[in-house]
C-alpha positions as CSV (number, residue, x, y, z in Angstrom):
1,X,147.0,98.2,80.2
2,X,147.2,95.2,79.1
3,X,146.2,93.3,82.5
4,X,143.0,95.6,82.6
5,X,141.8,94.5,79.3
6,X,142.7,90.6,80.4
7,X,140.9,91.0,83.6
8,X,137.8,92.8,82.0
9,X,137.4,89.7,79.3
10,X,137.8,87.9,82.4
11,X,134.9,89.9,83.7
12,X,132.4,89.7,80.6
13,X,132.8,85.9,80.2
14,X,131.8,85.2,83.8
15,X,128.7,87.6,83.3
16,X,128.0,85.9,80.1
17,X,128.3,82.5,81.6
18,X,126.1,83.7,84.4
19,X,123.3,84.9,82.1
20,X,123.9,81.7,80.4
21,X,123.0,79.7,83.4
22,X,120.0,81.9,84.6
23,X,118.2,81.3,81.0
24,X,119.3,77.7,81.5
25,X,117.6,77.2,85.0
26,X,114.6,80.1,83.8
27,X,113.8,77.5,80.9
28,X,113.4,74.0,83.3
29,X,110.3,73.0,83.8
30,X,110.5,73.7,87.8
31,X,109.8,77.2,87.9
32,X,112.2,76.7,91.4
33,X,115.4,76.7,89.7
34,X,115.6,80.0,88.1
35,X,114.8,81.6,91.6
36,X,118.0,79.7,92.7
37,X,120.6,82.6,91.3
38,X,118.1,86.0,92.2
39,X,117.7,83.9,95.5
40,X,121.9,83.9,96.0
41,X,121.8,87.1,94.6
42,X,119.8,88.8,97.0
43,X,121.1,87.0,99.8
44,X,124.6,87.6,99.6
45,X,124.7,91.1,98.1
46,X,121.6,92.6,101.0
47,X,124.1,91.3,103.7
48,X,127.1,93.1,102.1
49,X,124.8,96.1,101.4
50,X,123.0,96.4,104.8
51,X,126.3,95.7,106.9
52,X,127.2,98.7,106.0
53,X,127.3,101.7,108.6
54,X,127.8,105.0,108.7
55,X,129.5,105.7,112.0
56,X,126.8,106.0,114.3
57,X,125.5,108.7,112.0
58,X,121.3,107.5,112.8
59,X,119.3,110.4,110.8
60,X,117.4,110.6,107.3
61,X,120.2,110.7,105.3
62,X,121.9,107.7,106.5
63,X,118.5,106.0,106.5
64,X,118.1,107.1,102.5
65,X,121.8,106.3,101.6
66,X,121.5,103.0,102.9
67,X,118.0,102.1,101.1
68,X,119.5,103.4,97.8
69,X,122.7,101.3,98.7
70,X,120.3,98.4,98.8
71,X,119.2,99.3,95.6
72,X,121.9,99.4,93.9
73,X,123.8,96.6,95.1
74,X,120.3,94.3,94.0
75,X,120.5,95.7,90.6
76,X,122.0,92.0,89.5
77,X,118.9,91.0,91.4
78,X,117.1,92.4,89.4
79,X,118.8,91.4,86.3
80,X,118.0,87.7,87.1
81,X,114.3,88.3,88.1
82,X,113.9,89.9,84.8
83,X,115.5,87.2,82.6
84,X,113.3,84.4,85.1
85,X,110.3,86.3,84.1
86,X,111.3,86.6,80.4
87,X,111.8,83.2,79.9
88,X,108.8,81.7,82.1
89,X,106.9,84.0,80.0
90,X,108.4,83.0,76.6
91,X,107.8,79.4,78.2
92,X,104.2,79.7,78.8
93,X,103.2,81.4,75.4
94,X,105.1,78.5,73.6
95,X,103.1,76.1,75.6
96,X,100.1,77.7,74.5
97,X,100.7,77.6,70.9
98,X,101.3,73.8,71.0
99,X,98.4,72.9,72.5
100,X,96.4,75.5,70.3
101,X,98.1,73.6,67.2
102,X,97.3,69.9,68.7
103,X,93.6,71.1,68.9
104,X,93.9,72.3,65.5
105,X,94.9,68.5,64.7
């Protein structure tokens, strides 16, 4: 028991740190380096998802297991794009607002 709760603090602080860095790259001004962990992301986790096969078996239900598979191993995909798009977004409005206030000047 006491291993499983180790390794799942373990577990938190590295997805933690993770979201950590993708606000951290999301907020530079090159809108390149946010993409940077989605990009890894997608990469590494469609190759593990689509590498899978189902032992010849080449009907409908294979076809739809494996696109759901897909889906479901980009979910951290996902994740990032959202926080990418959060921040740029955030980013922009702020932008906005300062040079609305040094008009105002």
């Amino acid at each position: 028991m006491r291993n499983t709760n180790f390794y799942l603090l373990i577990t938190l602080l590295v997805f933690i740190g993770v979201i950590f860095v993708q606000v951290k790259l999301s907020s530079t001004d090159s809108k390149f380096f946010g993409l940077i962990l989605p990009g890894i992301s997608f990469i590494l986790l469609s190759l593990g998802s689509l590498t899978y096969d189902s032992i010849g078996v080449s009907n409908n239900s294979s076809i739809l297991s494996q696109f759901f598979g897909f889906l479901i191993a980009n979910i951290p995909t996902f994740i990032f794009l959202a926080i990418y798009f959060g921040v740029r977004e955030k980013n922009r409005v702020n932008k906005q607002i300062e040079k609305m206030n040094i008009k105002d000047l």
